[in-house]
Every structure is written in C-alpha cells, then in structure tokens.
SEGU-716630 format. One line per field, with one value per residue: residue in one letter; residue number from 1; x, y, z of N, C-alpha, C, CB in turn. Coordinates in Angstrom, 1 decimal. Glycine has a CB too. Layout:
! residues N
aa <- a | ...
i <- NUM | ...
n_xx <- X | ...
n_yy <- Y | ...
n_zz <- Z | ...
ca_xx <- X | ...
ca_yy <- Y | ...
ca_zz <- Z | ...
c_xx <- X | ...
c_yy <- Y | ...
c_zz <- Z | ...
cb_xx <- X | ...
cb_yy <- Y | ...
cb_zz <- Z | ...
//
This chain:
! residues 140
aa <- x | x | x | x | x | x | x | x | x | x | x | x | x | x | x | x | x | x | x | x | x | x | x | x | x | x | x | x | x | x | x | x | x | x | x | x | x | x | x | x | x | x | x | x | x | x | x | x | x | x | x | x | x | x | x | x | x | x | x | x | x | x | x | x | x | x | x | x | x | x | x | x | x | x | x | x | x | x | x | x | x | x | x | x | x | x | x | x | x | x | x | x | x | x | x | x | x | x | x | x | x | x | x | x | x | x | x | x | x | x | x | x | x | x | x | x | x | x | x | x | x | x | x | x | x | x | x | x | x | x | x | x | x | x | x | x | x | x | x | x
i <- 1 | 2 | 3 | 4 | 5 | 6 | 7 | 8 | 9 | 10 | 11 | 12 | 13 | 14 | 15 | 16 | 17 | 18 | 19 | 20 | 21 | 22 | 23 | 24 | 25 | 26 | 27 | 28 | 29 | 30 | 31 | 32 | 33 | 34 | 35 | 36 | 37 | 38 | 39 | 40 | 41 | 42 | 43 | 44 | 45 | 46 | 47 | 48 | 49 | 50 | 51 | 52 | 53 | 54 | 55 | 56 | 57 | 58 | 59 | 60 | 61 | 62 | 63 | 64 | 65 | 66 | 67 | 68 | 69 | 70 | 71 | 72 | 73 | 74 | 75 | 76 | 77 | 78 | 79 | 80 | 81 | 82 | 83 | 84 | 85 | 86 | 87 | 88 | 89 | 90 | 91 | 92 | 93 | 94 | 95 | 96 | 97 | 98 | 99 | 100 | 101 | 102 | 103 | 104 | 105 | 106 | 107 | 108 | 109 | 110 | 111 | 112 | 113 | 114 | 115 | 116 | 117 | 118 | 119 | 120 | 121 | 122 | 123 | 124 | 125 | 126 | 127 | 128 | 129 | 130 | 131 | 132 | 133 | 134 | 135 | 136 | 137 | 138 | 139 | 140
n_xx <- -144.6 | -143.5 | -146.3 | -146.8 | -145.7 | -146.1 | -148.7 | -148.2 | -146.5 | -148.7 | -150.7 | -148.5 | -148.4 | -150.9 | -151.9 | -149.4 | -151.0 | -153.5 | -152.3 | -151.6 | -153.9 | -155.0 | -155.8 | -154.2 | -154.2 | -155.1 | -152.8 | -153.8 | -154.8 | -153.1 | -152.6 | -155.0 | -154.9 | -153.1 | -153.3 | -155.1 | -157.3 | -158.8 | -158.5 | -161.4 | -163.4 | -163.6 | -162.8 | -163.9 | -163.5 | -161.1 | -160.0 | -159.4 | -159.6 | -161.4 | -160.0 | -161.7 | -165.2 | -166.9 | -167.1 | -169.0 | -168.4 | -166.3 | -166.7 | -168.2 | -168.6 | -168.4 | -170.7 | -172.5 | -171.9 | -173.2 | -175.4 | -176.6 | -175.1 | -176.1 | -174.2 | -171.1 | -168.7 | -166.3 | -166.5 | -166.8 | -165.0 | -163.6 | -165.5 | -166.8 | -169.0 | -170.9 | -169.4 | -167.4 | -166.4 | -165.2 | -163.1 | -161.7 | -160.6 | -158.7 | -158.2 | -157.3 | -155.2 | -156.0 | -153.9 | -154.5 | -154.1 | -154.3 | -157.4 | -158.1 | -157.0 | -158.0 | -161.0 | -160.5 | -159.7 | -161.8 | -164.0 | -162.8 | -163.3 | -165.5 | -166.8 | -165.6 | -166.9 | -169.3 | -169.0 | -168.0 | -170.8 | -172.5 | -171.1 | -172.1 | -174.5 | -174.8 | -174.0 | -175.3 | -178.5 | -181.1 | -184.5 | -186.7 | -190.2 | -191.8 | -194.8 | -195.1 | -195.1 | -196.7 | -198.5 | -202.1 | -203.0 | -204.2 | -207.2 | -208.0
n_yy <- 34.6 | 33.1 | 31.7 | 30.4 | 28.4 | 27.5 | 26.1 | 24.5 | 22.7 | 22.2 | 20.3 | 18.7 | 17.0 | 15.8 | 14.0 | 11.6 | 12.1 | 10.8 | 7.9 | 7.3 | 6.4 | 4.1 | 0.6 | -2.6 | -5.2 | -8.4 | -10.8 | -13.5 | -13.8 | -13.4 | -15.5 | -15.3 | -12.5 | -12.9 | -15.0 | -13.3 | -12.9 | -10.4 | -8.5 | -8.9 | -9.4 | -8.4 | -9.2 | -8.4 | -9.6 | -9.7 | -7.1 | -6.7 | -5.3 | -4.9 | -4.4 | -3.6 | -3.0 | -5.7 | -7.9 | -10.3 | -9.7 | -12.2 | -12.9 | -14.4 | -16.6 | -19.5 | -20.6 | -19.0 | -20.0 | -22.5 | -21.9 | -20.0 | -22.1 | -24.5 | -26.2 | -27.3 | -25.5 | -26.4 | -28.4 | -26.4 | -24.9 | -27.0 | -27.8 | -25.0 | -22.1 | -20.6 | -17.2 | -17.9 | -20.0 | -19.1 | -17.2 | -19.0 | -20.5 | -19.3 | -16.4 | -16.5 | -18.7 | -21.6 | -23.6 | -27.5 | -27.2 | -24.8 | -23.5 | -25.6 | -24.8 | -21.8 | -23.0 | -23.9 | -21.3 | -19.6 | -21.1 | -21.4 | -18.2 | -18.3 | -19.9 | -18.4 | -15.9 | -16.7 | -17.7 | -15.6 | -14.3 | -15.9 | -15.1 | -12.8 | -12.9 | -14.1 | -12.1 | -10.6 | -8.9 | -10.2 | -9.1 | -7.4 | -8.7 | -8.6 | -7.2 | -3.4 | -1.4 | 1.0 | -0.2 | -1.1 | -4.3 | -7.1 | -9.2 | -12.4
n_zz <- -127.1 | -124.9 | -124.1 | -126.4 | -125.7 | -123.8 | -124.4 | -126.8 | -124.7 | -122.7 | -124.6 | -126.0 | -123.6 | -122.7 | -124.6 | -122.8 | -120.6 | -121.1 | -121.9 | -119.4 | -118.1 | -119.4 | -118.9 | -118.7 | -120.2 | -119.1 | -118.2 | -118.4 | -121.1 | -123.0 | -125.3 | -126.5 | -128.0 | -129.3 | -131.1 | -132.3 | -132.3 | -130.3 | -132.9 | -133.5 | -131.6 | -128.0 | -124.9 | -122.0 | -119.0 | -118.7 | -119.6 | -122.5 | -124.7 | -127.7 | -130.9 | -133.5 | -133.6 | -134.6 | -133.5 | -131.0 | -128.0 | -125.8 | -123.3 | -122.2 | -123.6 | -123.2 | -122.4 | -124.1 | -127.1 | -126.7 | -126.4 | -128.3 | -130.7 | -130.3 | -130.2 | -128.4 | -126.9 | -127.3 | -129.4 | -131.2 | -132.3 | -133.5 | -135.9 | -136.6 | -137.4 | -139.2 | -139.9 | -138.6 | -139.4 | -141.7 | -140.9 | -139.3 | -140.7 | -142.4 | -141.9 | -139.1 | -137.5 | -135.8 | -133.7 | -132.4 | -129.6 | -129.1 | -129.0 | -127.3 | -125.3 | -125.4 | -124.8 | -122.3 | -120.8 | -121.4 | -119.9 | -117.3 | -117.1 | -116.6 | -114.7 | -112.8 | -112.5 | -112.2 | -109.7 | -108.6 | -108.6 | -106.9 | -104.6 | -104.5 | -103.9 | -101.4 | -99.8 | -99.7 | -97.7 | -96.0 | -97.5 | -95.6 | -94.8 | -92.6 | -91.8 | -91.5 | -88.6 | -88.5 | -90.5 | -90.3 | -88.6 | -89.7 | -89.3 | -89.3
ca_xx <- -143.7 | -143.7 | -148.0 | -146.9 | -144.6 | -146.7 | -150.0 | -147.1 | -146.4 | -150.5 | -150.3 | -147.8 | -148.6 | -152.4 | -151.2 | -148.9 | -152.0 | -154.3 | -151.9 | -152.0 | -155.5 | -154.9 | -155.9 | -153.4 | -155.2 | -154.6 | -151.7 | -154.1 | -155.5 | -152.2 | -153.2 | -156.5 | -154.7 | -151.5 | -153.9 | -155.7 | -158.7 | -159.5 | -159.3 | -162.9 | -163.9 | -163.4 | -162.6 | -163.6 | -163.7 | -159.8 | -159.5 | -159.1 | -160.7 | -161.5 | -159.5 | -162.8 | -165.9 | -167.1 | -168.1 | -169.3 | -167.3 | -166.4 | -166.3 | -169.3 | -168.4 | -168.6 | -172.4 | -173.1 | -171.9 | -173.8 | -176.9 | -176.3 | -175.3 | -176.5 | -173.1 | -169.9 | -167.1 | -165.0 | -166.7 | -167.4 | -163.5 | -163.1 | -166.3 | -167.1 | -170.0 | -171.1 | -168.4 | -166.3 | -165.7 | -164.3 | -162.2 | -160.9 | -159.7 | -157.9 | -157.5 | -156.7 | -155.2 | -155.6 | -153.7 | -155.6 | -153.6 | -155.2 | -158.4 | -157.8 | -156.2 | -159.5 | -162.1 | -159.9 | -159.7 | -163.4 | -164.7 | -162.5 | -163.8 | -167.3 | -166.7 | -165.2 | -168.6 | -170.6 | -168.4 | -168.4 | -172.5 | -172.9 | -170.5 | -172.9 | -175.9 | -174.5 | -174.1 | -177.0 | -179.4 | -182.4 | -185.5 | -187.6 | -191.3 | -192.8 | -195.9 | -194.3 | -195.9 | -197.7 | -199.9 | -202.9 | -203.0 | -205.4 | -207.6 | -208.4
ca_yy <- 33.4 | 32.7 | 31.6 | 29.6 | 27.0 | 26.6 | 26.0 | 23.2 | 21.6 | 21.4 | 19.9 | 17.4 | 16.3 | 15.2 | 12.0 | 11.2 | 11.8 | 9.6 | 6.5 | 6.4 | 6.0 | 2.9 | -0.6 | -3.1 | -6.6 | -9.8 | -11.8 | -14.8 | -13.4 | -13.6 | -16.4 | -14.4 | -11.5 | -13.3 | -15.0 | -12.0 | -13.1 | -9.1 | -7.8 | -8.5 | -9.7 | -8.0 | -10.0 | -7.7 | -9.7 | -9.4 | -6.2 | -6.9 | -4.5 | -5.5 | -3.6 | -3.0 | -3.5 | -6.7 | -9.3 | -9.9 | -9.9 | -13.4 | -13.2 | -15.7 | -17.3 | -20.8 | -20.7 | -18.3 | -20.8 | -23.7 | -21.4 | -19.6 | -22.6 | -25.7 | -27.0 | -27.5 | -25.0 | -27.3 | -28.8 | -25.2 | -24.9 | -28.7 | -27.3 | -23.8 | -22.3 | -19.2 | -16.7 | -17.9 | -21.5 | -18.8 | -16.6 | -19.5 | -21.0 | -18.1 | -15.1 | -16.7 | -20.3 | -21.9 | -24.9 | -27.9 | -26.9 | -23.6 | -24.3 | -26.6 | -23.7 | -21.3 | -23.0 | -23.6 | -19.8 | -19.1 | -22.2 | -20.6 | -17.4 | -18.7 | -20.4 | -17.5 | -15.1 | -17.6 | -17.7 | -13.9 | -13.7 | -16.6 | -14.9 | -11.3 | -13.7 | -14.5 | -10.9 | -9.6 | -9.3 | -10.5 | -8.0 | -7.7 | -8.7 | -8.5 | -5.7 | -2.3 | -1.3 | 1.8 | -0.6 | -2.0 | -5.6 | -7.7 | -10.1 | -13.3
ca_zz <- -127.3 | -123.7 | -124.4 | -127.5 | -125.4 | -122.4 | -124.8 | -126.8 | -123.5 | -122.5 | -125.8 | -125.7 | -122.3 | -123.3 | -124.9 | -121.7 | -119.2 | -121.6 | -121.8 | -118.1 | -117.8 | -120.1 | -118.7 | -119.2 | -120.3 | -118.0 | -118.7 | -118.9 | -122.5 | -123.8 | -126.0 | -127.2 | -128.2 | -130.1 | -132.1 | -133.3 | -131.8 | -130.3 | -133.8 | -133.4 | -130.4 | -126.9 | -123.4 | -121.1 | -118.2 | -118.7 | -119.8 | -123.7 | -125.6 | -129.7 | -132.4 | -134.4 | -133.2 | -135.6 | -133.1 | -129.5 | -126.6 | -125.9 | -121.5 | -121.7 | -124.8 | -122.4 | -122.2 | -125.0 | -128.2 | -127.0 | -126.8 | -130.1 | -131.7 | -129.8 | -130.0 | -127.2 | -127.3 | -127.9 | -130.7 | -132.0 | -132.7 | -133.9 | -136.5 | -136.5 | -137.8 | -139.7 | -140.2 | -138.2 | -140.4 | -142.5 | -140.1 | -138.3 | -142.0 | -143.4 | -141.3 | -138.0 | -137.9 | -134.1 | -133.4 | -131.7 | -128.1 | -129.2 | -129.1 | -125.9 | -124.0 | -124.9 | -124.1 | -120.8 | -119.8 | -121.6 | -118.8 | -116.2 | -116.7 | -116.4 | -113.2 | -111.7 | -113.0 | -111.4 | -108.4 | -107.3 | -108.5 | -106.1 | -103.7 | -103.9 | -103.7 | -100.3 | -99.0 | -99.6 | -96.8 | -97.0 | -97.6 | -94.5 | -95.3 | -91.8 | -91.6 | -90.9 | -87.1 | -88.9 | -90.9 | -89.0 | -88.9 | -90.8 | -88.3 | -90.4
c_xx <- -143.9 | -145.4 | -147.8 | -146.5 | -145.3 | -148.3 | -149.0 | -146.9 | -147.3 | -150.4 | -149.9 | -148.3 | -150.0 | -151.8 | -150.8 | -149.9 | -153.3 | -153.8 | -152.1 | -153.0 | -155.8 | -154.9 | -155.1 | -154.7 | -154.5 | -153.6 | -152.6 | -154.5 | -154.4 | -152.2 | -154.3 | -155.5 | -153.7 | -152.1 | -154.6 | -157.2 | -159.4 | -158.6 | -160.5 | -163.3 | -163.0 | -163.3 | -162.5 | -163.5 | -162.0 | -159.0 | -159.1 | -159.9 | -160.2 | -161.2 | -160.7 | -163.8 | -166.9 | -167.8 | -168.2 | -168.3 | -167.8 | -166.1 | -167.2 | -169.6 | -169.1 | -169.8 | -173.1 | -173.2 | -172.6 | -175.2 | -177.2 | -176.2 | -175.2 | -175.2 | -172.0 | -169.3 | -166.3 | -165.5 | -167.4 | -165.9 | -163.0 | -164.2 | -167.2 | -168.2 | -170.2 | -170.0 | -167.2 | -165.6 | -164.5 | -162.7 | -161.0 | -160.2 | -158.9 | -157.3 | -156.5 | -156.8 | -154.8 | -155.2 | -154.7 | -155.3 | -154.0 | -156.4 | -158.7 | -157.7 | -157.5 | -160.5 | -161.7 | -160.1 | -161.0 | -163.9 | -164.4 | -163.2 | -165.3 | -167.5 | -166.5 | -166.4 | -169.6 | -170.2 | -168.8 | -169.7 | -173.4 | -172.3 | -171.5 | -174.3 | -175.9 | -174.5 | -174.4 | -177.9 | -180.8 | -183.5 | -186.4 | -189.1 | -192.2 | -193.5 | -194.9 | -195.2 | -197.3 | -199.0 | -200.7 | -203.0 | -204.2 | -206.2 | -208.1 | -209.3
c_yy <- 32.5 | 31.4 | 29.9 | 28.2 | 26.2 | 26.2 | 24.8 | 22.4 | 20.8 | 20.1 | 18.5 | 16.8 | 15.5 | 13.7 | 11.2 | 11.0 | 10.9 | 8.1 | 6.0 | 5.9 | 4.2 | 1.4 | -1.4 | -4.3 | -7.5 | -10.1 | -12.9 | -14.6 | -12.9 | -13.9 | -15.4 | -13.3 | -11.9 | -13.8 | -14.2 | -12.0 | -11.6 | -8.4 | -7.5 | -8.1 | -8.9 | -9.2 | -8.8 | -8.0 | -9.6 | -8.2 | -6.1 | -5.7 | -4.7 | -4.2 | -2.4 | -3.4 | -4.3 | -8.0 | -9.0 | -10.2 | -11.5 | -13.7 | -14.4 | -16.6 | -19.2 | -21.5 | -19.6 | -19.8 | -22.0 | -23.4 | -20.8 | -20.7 | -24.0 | -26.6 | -26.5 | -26.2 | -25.5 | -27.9 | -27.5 | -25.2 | -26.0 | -28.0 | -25.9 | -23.1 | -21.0 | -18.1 | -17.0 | -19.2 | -20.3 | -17.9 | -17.8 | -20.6 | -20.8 | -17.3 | -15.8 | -18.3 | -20.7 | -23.4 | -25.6 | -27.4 | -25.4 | -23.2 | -25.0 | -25.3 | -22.8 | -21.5 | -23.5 | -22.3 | -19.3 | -19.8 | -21.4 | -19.2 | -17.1 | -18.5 | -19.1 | -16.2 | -15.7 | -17.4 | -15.9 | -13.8 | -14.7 | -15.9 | -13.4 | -11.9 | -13.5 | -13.5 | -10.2 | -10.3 | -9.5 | -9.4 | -8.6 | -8.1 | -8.8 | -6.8 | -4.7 | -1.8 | -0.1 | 1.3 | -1.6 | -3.5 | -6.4 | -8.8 | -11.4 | -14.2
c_zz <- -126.1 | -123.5 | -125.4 | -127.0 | -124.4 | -123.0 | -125.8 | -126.2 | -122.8 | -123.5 | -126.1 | -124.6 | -122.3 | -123.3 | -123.8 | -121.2 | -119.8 | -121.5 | -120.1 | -117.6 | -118.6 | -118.7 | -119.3 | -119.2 | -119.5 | -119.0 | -119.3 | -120.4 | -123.5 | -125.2 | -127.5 | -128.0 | -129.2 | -131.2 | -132.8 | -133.4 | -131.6 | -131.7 | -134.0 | -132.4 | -129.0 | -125.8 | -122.1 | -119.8 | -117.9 | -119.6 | -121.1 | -124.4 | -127.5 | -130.1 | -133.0 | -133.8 | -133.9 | -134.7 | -131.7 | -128.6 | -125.9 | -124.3 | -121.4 | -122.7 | -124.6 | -122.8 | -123.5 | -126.3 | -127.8 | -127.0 | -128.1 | -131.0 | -132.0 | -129.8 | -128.7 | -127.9 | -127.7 | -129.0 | -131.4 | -132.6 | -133.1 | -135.7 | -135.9 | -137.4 | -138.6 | -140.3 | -139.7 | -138.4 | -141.4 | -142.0 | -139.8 | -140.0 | -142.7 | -142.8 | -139.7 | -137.7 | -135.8 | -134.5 | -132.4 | -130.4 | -128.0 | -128.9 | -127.7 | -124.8 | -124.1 | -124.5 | -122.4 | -120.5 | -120.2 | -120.3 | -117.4 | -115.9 | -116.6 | -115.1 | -112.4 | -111.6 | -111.8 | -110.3 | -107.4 | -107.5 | -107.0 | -104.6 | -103.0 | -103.5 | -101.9 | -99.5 | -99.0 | -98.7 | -97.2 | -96.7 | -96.5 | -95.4 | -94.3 | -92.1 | -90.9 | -89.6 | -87.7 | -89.6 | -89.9 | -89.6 | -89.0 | -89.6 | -89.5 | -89.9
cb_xx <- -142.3 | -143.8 | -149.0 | -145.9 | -142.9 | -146.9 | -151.0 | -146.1 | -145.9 | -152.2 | -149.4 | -146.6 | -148.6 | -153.1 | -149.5 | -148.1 | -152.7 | -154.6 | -150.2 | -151.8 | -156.6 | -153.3 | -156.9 | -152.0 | -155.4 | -155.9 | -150.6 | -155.1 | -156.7 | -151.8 | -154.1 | -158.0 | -154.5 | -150.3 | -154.4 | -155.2 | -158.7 | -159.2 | -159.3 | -163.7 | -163.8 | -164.3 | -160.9 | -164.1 | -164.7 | -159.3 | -158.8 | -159.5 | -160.6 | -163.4 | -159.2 | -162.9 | -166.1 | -165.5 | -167.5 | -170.6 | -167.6 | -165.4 | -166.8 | -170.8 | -166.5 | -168.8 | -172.9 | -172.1 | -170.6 | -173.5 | -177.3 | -174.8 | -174.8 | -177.7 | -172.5 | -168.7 | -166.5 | -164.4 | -167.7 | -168.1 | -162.7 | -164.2 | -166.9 | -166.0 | -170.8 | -171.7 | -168.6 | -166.3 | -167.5 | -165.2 | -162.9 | -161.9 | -159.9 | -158.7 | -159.2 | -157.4 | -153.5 | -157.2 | -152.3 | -155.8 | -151.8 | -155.2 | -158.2 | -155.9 | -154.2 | -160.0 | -163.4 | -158.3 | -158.3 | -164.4 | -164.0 | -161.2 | -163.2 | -167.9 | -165.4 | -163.7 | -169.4 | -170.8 | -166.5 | -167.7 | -173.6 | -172.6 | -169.0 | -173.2 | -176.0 | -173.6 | -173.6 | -177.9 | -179.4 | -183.2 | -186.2 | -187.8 | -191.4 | -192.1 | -197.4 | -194.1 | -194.4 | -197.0 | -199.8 | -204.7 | -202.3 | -204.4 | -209.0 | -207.3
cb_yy <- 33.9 | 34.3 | 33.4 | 30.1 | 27.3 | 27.8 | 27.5 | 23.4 | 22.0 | 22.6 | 20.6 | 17.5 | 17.3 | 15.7 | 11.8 | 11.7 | 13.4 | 9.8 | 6.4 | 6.9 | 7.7 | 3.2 | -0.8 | -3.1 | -7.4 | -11.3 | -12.3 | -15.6 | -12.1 | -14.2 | -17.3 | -13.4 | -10.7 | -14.4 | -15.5 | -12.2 | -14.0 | -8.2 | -8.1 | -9.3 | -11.4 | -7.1 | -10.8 | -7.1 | -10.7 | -10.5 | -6.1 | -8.3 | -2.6 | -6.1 | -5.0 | -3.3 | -2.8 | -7.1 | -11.1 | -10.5 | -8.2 | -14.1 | -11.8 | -15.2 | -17.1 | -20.5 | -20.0 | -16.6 | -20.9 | -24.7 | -20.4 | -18.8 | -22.0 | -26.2 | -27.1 | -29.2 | -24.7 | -28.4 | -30.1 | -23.7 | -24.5 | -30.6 | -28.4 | -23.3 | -22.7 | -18.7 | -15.7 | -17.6 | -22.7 | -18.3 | -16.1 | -20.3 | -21.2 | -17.3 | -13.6 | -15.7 | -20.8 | -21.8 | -25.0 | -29.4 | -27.2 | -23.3 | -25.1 | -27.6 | -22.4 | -21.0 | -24.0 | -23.8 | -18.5 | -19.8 | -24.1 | -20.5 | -16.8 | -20.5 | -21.4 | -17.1 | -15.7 | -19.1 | -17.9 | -11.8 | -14.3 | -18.1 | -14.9 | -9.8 | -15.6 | -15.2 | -10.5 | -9.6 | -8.4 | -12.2 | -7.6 | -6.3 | -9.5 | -9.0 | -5.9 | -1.0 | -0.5 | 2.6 | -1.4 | -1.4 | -6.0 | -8.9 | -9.4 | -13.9
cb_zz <- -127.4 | -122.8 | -125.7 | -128.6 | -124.6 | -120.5 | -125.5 | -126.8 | -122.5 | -123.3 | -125.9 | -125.5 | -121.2 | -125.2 | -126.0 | -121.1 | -118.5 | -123.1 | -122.3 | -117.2 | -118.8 | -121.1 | -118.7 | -118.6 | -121.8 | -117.6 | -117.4 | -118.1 | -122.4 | -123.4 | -124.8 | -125.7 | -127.0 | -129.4 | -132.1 | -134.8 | -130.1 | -128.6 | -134.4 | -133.6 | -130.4 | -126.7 | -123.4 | -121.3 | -118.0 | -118.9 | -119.0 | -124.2 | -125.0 | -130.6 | -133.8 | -136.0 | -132.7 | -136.4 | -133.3 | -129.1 | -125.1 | -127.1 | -120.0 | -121.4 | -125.2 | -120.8 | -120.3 | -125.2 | -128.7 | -126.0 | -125.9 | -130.4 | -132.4 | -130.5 | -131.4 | -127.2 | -126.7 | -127.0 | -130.7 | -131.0 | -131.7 | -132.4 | -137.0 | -136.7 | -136.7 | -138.7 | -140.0 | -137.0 | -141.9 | -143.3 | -138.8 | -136.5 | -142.8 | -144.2 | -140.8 | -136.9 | -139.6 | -132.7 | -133.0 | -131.8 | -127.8 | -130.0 | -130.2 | -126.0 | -124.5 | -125.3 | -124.9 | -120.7 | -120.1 | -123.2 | -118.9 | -116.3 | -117.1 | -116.8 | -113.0 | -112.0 | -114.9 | -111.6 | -108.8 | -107.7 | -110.4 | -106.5 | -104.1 | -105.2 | -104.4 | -100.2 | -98.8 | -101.2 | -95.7 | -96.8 | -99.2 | -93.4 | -96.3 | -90.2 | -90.4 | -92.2 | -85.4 | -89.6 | -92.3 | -88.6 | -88.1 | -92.6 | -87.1 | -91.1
//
C-alpha cells in the first residue's frame, strides 16, 4: 500500500516538474500569439513556440519574405501570397494597425539579430597568422 502512494505521488509530481521547465514567451509576441499567428508559425527569437508544426518560424520573417517573395513585408500583408492570401482571408483576420505593429517587432527583431552578431563579430579575437617559430622561414 505504502509502494502504491509513493509510486502515485512520483506520478503526479512529473507534470508539476515538467511545467517548470516551461519557457514563458516575451510579452512583446503578445500580438503574434492573440492572432493565432503560432498555430503555425514559431517566434523563437521570443520564445513562441508553433501549436502544429505547418509553417516556418517567422524570427527572420524581415528579410526572409522579401527574399522568398521579392516583395516588402509590409506589402506582403497589404497582398499576401500563396497560402497565406488564404489564411490571412479566413482563418486569421489582421487589422491594418495589425500588420503595422508586425512588421514593427519582425524589423525590430532583425535589428537586434544583427546587433548582437555584429556585437560577437567585435569580440572575437583575431586569428594569429604570423609563422609559428617551429616552422623554418621561407628566404624569398
């Protein structure tokens, strides 16, 4: 009996010590998340993680949709392109200040990508390339 309760309480307790392990998402992906945007799509640069896994994780969305599909962000959400003319018609309706506000925090979180890669650029030393003393040196 004694076996039964303390292998019950393992048990139960699982669940508890998994939720803590839980990442909460940024406040700023508020937005993203209310619309129903991570149904698909992930934000992981703020901690979003997508419902189902259906589309690509949108942290570089900025610079991704004008390479994918030669158009603006912002004129990707004015006219939308492929599946997501139809998503954004039916399943998930963005107002224009909707739309406005994402490719605001998509741009922001460009910038700030760019920012710390430029910031590790900077503190990284640079690789020696003088002759090591052991190799003999070349007379020219």
């Amino acid at each position: 009996m004694r076996m039964s309760l303390i292998v019950a309480a393992a048990l139960m307790a699982q669940p508890l010590a998994a939720q803590t392990n839980v990442v909460q998402p940024n406040p700023r992906a508020r937005l993203f998340v209310a619309r129903g945007c991570s149904e698909c799509h992930a934000l992981e640069l703020l901690n979003v993680k997508a419902k189902t896994d259906v589309g690509p994780d949108l942290s570089s969305a900025y610079v991704d949709v004008p390479t994918r599909y030669g158009v603006t962000l912002e004129r990707f959400f004015d006219e939308p392109v492929g599946i997501m003319r139809v998503i954004l018609a039916g399943h998930v309706q963005l107002h224009r200040t909707d739309g406005d506000s994402l490719v605001r925090l998509f741009r922001d979180l460009y910038n700030e990508h760019v920012a710390r890669l430029d910031s590790l650029v900077r503190q990284a030393r640079p690789v020696e390339t003088s002759p090591k003393a052991s190799e003999p040196r070349r007379r020219t």
